[in-house]
PDB file as gemmi writes it, atoms N, CA and C in Angstrom:
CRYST1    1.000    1.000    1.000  90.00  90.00  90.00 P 1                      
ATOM      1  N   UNK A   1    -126.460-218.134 109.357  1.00  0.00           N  
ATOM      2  CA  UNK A   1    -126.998-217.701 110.633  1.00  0.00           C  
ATOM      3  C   UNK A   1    -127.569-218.916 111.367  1.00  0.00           C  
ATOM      4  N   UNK A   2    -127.424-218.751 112.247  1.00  0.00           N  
ATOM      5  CA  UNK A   2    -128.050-220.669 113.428  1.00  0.00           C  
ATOM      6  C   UNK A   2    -129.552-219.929 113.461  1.00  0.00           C  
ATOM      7  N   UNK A   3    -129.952-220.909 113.522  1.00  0.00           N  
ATOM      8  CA  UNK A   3    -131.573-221.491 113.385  1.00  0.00           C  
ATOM      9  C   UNK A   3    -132.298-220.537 114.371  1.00  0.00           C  
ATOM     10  N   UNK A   4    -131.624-220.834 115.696  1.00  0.00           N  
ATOM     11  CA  UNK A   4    -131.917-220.382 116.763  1.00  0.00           C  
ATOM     12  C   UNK A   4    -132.480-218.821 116.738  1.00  0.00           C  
ATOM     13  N   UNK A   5    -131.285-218.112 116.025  1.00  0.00           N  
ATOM     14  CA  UNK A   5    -130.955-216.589 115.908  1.00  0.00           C  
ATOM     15  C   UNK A   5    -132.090-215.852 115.280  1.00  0.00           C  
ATOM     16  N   UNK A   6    -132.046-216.977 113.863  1.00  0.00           N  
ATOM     17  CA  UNK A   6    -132.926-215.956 112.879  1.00  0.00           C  
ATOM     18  C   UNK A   6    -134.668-216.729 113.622  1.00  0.00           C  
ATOM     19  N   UNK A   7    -135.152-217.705 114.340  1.00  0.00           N  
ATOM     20  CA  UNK A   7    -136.343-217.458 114.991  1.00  0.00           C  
ATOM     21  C   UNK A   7    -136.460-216.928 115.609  1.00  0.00           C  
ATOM     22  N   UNK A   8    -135.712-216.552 116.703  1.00  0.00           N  
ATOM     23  CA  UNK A   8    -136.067-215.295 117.625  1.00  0.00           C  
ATOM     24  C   UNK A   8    -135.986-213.831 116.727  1.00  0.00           C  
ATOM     25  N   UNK A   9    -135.387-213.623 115.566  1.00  0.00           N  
ATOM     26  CA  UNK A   9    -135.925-212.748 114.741  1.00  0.00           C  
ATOM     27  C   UNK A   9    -136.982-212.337 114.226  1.00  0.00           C  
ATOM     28  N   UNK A  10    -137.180-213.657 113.834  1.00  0.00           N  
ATOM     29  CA  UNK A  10    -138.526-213.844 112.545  1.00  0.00           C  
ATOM     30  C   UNK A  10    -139.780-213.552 113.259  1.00  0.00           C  
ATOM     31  N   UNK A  11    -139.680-214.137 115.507  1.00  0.00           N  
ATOM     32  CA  UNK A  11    -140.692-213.991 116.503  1.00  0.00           C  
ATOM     33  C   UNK A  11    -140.667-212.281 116.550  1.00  0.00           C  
ATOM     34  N   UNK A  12    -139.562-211.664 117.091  1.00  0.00           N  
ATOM     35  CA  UNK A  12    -139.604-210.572 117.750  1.00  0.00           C  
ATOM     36  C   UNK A  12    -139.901-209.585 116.435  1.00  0.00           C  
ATOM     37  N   UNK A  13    -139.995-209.787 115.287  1.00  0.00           N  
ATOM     38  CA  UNK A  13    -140.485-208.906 113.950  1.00  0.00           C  
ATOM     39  C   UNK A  13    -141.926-208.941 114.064  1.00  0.00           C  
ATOM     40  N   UNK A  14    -142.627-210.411 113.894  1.00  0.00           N  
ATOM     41  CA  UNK A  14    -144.028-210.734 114.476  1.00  0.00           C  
ATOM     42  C   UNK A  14    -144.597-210.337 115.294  1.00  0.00           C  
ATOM     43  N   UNK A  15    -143.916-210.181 116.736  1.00  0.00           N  
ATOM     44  CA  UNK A  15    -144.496-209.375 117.852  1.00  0.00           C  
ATOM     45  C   UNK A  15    -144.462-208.099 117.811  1.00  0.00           C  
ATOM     46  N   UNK A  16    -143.472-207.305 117.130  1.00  0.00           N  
ATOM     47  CA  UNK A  16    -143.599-205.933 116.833  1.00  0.00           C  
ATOM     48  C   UNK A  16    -145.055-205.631 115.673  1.00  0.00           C  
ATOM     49  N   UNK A  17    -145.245-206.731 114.787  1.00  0.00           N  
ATOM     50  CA  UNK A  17    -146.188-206.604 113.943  1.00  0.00           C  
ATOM     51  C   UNK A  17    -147.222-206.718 114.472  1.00  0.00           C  
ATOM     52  N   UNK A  18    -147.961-207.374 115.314  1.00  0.00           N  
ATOM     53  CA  UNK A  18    -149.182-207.716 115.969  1.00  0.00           C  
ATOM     54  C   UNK A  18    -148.906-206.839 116.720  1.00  0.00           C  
ATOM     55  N   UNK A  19    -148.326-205.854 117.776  1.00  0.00           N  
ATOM     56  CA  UNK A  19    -148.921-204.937 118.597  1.00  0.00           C  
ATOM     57  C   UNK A  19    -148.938-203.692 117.952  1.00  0.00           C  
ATOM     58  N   UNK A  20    -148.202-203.213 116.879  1.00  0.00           N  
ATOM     59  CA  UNK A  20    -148.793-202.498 115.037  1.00  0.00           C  
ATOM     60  C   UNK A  20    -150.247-202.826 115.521  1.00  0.00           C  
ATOM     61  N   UNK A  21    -150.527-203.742 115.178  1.00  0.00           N  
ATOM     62  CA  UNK A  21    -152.145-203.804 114.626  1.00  0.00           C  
ATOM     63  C   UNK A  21    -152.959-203.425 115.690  1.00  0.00           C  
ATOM     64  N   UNK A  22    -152.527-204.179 117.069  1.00  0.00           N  
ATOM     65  CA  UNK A  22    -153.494-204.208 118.514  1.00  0.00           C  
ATOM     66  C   UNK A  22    -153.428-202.661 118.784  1.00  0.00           C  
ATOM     67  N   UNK A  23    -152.297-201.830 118.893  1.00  0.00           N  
ATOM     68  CA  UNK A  23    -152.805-200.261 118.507  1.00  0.00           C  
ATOM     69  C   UNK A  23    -153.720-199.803 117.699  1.00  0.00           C  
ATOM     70  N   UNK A  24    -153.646-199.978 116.556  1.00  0.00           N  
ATOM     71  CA  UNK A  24    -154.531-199.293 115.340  1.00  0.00           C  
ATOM     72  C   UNK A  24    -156.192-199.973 115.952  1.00  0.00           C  
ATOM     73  N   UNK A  25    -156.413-201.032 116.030  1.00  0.00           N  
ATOM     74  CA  UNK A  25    -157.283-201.677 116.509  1.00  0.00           C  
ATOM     75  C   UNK A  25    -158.063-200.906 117.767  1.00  0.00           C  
ATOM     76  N   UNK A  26    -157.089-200.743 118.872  1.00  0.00           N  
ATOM     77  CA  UNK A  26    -157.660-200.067 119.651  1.00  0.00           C  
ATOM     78  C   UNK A  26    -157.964-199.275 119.838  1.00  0.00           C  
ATOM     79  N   UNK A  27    -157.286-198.343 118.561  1.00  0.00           N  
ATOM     80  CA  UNK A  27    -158.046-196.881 118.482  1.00  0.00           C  
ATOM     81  C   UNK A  27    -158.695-196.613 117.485  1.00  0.00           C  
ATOM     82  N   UNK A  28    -159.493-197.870 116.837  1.00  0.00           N  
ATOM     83  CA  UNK A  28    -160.451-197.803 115.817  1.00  0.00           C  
ATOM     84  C   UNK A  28    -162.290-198.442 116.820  1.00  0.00           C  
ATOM     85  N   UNK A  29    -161.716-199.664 117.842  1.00  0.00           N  
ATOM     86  CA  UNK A  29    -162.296-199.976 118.306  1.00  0.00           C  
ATOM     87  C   UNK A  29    -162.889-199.077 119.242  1.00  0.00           C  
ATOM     88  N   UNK A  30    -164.216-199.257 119.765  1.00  0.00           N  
ATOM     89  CA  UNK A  30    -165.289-198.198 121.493  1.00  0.00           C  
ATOM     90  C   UNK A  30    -164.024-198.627 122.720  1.00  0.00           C  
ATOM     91  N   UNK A  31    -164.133-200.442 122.345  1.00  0.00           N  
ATOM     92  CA  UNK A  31    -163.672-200.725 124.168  1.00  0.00           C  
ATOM     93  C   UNK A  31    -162.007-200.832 123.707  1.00  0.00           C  
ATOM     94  N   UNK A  32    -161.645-200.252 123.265  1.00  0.00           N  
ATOM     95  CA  UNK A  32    -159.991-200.852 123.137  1.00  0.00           C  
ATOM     96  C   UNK A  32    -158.698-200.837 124.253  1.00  0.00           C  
ATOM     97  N   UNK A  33    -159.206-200.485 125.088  1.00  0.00           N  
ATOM     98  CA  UNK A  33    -158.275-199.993 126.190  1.00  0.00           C  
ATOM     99  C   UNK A  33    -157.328-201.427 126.393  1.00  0.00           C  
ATOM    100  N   UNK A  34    -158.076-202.599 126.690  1.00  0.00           N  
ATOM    101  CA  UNK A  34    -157.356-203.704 126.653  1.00  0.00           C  
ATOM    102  C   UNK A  34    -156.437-204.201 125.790  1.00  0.00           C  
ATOM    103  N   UNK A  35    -156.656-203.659 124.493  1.00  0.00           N  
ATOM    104  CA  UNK A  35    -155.812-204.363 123.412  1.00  0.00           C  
ATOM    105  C   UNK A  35    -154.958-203.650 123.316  1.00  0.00           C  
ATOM    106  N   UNK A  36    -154.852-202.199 123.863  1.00  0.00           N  
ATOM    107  CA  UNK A  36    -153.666-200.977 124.257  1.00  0.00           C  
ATOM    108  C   UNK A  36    -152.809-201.469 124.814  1.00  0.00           C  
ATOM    109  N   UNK A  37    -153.119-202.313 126.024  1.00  0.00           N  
ATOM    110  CA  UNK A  37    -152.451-203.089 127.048  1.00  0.00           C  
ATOM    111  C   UNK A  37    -152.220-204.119 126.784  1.00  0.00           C  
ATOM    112  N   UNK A  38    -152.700-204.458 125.890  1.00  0.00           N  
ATOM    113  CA  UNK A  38    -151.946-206.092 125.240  1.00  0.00           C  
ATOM    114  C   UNK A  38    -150.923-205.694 124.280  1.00  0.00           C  
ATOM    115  N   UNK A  39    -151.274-204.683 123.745  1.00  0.00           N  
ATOM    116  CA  UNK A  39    -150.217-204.133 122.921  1.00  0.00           C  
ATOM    117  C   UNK A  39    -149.031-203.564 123.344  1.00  0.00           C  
ATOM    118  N   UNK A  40    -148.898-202.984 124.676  1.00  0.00           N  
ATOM    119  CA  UNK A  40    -147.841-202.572 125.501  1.00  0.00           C  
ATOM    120  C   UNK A  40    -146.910-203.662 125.589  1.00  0.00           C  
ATOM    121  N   UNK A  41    -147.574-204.729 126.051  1.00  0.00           N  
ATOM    122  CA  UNK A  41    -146.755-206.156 126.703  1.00  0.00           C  
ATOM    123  C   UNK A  41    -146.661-206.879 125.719  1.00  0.00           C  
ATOM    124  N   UNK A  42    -147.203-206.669 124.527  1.00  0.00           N  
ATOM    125  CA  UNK A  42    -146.159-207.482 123.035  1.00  0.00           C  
ATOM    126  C   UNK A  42    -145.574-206.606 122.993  1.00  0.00           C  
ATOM    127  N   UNK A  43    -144.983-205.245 122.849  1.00  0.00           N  
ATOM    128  CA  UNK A  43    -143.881-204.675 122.600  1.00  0.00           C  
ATOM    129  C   UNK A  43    -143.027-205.155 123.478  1.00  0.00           C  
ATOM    130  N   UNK A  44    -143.216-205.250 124.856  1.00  0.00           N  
ATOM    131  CA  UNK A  44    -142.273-205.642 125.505  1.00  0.00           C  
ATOM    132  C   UNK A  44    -141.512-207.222 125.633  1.00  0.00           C  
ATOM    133  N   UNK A  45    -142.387-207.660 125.268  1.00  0.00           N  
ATOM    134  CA  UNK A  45    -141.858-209.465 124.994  1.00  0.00           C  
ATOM    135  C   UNK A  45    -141.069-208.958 123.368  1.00  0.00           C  
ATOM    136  N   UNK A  46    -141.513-208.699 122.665  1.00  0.00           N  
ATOM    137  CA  UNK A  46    -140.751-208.282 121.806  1.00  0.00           C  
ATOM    138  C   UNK A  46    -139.647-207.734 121.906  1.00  0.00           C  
ATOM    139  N   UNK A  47    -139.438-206.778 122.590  1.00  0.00           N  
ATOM    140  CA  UNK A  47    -137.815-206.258 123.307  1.00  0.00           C  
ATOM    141  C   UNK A  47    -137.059-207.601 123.599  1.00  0.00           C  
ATOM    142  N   UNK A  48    -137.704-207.955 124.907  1.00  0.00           N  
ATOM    143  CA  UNK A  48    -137.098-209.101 125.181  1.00  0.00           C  
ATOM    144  C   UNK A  48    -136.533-210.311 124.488  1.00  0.00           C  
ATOM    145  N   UNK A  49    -136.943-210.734 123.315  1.00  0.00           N  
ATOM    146  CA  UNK A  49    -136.562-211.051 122.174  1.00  0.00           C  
ATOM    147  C   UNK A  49    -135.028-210.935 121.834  1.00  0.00           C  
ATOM    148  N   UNK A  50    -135.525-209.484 121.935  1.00  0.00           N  
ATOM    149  CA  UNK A  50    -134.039-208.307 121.110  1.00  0.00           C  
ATOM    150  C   UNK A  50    -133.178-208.847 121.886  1.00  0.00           C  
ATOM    151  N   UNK A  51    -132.757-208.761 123.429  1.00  0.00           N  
ATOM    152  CA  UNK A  51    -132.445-208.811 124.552  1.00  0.00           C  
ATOM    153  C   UNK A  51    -131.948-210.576 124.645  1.00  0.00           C  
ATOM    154  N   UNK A  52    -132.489-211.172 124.166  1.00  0.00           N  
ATOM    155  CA  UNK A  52    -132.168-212.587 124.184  1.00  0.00           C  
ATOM    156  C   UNK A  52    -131.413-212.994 123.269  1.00  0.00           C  
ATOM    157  N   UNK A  53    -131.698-212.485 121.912  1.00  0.00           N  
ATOM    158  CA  UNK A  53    -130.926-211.973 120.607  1.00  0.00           C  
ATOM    159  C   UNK A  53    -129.200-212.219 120.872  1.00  0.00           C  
ATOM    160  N   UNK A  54    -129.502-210.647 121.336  1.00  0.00           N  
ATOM    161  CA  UNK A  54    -128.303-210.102 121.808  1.00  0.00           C  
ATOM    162  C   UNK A  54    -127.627-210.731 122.787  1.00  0.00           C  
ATOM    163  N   UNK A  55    -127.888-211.304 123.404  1.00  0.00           N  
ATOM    164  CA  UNK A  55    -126.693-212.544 124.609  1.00  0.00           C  
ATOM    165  C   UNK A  55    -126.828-213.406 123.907  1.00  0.00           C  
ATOM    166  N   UNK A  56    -127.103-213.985 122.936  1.00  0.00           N  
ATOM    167  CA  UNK A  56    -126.970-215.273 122.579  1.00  0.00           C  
ATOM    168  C   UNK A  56    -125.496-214.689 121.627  1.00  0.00           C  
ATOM    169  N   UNK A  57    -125.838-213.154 120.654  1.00  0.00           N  
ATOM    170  CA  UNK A  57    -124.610-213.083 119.713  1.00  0.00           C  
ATOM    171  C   UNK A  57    -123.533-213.142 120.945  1.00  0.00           C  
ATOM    172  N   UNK A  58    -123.571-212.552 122.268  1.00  0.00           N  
ATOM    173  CA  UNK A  58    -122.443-211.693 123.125  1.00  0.00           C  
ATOM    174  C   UNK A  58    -121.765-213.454 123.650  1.00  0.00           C  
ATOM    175  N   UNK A  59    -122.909-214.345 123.573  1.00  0.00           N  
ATOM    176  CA  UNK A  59    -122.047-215.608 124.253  1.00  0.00           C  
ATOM    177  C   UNK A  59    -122.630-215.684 125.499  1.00  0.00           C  
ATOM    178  N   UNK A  60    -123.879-215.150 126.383  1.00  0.00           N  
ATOM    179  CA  UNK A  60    -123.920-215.593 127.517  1.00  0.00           C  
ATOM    180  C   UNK A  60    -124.939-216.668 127.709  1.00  0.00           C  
ATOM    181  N   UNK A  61    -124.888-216.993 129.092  1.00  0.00           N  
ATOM    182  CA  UNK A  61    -125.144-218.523 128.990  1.00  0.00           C  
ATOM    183  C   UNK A  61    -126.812-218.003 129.489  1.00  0.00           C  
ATOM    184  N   UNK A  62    -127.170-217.211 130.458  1.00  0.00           N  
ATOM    185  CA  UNK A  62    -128.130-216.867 130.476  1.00  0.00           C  
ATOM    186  C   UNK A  62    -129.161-216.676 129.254  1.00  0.00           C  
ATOM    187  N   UNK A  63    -128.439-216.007 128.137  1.00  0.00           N  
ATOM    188  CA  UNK A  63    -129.589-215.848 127.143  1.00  0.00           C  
ATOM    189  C   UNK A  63    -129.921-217.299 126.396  1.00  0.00           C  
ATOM    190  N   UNK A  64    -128.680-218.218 126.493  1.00  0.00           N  
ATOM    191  CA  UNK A  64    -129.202-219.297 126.235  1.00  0.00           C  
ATOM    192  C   UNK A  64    -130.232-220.323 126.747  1.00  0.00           C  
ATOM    193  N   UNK A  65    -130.280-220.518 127.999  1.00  0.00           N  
ATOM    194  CA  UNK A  65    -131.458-220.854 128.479  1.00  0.00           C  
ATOM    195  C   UNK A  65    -132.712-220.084 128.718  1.00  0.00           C  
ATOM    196  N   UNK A  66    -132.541-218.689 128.583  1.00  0.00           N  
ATOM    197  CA  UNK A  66    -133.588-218.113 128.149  1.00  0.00           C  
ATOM    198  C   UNK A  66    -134.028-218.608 126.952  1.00  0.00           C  
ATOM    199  N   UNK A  67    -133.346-218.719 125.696  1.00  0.00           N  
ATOM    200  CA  UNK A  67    -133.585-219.087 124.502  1.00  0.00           C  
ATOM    201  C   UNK A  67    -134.270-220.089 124.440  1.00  0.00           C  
ATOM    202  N   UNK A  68    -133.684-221.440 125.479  1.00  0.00           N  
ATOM    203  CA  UNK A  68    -134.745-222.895 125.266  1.00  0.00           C  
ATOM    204  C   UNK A  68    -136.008-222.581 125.810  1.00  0.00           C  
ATOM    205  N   UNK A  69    -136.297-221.609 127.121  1.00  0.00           N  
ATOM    206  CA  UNK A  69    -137.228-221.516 127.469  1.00  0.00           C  
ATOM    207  C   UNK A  69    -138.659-220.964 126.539  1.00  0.00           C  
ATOM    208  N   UNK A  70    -137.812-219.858 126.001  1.00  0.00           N  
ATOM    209  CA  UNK A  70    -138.464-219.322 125.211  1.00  0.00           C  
ATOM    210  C   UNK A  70    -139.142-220.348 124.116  1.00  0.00           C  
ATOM    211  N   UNK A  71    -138.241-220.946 123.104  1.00  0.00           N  
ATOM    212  CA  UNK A  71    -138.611-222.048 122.082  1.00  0.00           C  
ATOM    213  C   UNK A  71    -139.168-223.209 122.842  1.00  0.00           C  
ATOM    214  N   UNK A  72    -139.307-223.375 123.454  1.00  0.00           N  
ATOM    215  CA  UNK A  72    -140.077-223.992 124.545  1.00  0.00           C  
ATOM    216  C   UNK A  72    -141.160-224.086 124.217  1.00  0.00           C  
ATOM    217  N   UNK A  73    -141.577-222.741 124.877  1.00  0.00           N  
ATOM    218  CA  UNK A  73    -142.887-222.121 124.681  1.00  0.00           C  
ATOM    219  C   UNK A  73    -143.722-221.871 123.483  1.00  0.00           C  
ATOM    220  N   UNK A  74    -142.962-221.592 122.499  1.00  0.00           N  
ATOM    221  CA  UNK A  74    -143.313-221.368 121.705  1.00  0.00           C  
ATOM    222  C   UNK A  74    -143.932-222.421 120.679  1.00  0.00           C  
ATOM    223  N   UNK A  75    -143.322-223.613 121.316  1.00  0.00           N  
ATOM    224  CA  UNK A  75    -143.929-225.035 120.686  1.00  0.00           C  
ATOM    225  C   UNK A  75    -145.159-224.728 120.837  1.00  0.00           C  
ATOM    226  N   UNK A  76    -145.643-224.774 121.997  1.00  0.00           N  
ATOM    227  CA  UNK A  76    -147.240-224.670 122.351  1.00  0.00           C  
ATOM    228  C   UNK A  76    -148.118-223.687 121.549  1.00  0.00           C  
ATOM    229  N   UNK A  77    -147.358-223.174 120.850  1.00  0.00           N  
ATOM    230  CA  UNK A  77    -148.248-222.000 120.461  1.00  0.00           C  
ATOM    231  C   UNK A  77    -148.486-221.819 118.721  1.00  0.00           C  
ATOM    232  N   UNK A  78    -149.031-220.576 118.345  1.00  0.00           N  
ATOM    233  CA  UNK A  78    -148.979-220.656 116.516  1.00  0.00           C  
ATOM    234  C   UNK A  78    -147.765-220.684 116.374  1.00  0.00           C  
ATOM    235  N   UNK A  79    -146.656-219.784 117.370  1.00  0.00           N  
ATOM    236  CA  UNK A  79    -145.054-219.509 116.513  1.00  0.00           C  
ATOM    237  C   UNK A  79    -144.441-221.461 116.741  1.00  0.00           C  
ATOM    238  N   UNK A  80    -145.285-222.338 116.536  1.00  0.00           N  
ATOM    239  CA  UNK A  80    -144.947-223.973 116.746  1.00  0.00           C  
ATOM    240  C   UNK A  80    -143.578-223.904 115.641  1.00  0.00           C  
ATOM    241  N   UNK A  81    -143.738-223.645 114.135  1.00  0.00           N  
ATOM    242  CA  UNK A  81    -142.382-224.108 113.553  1.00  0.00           C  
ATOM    243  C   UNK A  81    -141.227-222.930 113.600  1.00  0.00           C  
ATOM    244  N   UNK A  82    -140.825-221.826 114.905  1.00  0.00           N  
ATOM    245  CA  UNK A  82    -140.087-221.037 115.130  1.00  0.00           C  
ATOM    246  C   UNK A  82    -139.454-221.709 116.468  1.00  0.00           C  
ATOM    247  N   UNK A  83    -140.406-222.327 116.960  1.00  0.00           N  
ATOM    248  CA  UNK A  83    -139.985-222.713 118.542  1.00  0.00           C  
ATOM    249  C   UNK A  83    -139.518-224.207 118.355  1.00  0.00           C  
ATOM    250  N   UNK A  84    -139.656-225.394 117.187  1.00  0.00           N  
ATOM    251  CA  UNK A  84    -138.888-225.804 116.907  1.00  0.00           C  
ATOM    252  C   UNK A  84    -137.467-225.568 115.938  1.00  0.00           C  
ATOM    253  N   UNK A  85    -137.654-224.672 115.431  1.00  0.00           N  
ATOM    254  CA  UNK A  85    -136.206-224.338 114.791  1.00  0.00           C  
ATOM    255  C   UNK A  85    -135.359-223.302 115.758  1.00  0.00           C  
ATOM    256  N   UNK A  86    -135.882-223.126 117.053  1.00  0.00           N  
ATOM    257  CA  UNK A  86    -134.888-222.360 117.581  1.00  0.00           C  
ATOM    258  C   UNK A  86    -134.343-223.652 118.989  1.00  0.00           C  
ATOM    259  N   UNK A  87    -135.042-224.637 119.289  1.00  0.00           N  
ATOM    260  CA  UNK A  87    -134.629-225.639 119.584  1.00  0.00           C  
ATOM    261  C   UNK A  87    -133.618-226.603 119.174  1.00  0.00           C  
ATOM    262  N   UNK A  88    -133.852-226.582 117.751  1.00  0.00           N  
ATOM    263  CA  UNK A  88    -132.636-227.014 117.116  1.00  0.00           C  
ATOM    264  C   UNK A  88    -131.072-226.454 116.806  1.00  0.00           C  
ATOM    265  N   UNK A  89    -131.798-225.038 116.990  1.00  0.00           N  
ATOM    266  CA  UNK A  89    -130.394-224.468 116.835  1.00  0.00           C  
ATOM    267  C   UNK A  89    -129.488-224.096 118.194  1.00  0.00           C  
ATOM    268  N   UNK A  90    -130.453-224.103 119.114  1.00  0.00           N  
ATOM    269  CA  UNK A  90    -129.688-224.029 120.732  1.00  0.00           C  
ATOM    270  C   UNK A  90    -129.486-225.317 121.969  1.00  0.00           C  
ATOM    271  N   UNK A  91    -130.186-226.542 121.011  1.00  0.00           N  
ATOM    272  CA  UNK A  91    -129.703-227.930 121.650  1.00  0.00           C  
ATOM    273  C   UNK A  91    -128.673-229.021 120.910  1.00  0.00           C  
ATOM    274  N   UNK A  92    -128.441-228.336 120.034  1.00  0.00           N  
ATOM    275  CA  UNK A  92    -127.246-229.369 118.684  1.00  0.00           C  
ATOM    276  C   UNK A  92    -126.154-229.222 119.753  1.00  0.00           C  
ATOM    277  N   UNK A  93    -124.969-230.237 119.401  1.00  0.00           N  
ATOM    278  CA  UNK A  93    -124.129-230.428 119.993  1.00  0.00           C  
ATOM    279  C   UNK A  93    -123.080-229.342 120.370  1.00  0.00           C  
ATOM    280  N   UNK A  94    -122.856-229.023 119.238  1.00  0.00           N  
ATOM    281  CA  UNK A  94    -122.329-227.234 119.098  1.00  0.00           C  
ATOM    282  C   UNK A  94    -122.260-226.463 120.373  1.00  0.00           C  
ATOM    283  N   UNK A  95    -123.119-226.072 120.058  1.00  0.00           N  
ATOM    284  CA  UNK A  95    -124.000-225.045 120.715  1.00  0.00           C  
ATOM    285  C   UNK A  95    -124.289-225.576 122.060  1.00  0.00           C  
ATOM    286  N   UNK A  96    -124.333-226.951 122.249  1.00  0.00           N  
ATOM    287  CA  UNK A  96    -124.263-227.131 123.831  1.00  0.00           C  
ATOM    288  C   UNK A  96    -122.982-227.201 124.559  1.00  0.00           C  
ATOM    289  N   UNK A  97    -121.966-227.533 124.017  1.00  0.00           N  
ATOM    290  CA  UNK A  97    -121.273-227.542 124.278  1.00  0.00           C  
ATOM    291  C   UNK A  97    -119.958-226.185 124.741  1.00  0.00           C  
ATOM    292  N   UNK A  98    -119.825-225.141 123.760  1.00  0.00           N  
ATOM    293  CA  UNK A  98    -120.213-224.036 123.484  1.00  0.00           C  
ATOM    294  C   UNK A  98    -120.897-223.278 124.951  1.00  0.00           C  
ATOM    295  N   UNK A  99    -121.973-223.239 125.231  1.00  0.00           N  
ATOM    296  CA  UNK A  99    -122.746-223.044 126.082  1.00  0.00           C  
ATOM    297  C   UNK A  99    -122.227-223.738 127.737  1.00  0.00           C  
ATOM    298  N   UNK A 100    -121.900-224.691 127.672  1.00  0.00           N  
ATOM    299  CA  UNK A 100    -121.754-225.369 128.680  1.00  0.00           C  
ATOM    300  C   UNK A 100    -120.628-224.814 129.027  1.00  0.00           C  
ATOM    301  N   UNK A 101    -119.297-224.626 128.504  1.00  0.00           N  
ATOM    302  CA  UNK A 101    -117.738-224.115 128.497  1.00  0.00           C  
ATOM    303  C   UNK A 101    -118.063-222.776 129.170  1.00  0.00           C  
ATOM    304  N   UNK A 102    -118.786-221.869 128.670  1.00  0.00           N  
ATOM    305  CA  UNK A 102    -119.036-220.471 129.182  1.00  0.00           C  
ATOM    306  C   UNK A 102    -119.031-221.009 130.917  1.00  0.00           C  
ATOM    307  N   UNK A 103    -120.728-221.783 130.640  1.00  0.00           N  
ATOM    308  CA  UNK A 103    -121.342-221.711 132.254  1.00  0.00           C  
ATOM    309  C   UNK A 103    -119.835-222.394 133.240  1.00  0.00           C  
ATOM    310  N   UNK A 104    -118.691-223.166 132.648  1.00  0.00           N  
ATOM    311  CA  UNK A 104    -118.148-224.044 133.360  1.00  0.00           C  
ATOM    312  C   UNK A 104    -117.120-222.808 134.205  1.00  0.00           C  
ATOM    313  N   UNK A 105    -116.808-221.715 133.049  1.00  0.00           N  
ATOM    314  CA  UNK A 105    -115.795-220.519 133.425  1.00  0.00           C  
ATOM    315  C   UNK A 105    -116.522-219.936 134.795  1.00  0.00           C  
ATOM    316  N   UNK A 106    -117.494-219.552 134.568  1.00  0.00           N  
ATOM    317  CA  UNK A 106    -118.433-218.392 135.801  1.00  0.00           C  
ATOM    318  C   UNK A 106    -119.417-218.658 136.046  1.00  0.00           C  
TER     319      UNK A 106                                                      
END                                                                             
């Protein structure tokens, strides 16, 4: 499996897991209403994930630069050794190239 694939896995499993908790949390917590709502919008970055996933298996070029953007980001953050291994797997020669052929068609 490319590098790329299984971090945006290993992320979008994580983000389903932490808004698991930010629910239970918020309805254990008085003020939780916020972490309800933080928990809404990790499910949904989590979709998005799925969604990025999935064009990267289908071949489009969009999910691929979604993908760098994403691992991008993710440098900056705790998911740091997901957002470099999904960098590696969507800037190798391969894969740019690959990528580039699509964008050159449409």
């Amino acid at each position: 499996m490319n590098p790329a694939l299984l971090s945006l896995k290993i992320a979008q499993y994580l983000y389903f897991v932490l808004a698991a908790v930010l629910v239970v949390l918020s309805f254990t917590l008085d003020s939780g209403a916020g972490l309800l709502f933080v928990s809404f919008f990790t499910i949904g970055w989590g979709y998005f994930l799925v969604r990025i996933r999935r064009g990267l298996i289908e071949g489009k070029y969009w999910a691929w630069v979604a993908g760098i953007i994403i691992s991008g980001m993710q440098v900056f953050s705790i998911f740091f050794p997901l957002g470099i291994m999904g960098l590696m797997g969507l800037l190798n020669s391969k894969t740019r190239q690959a990528f580039n052929a699509i964008a050159d068609k449409g």
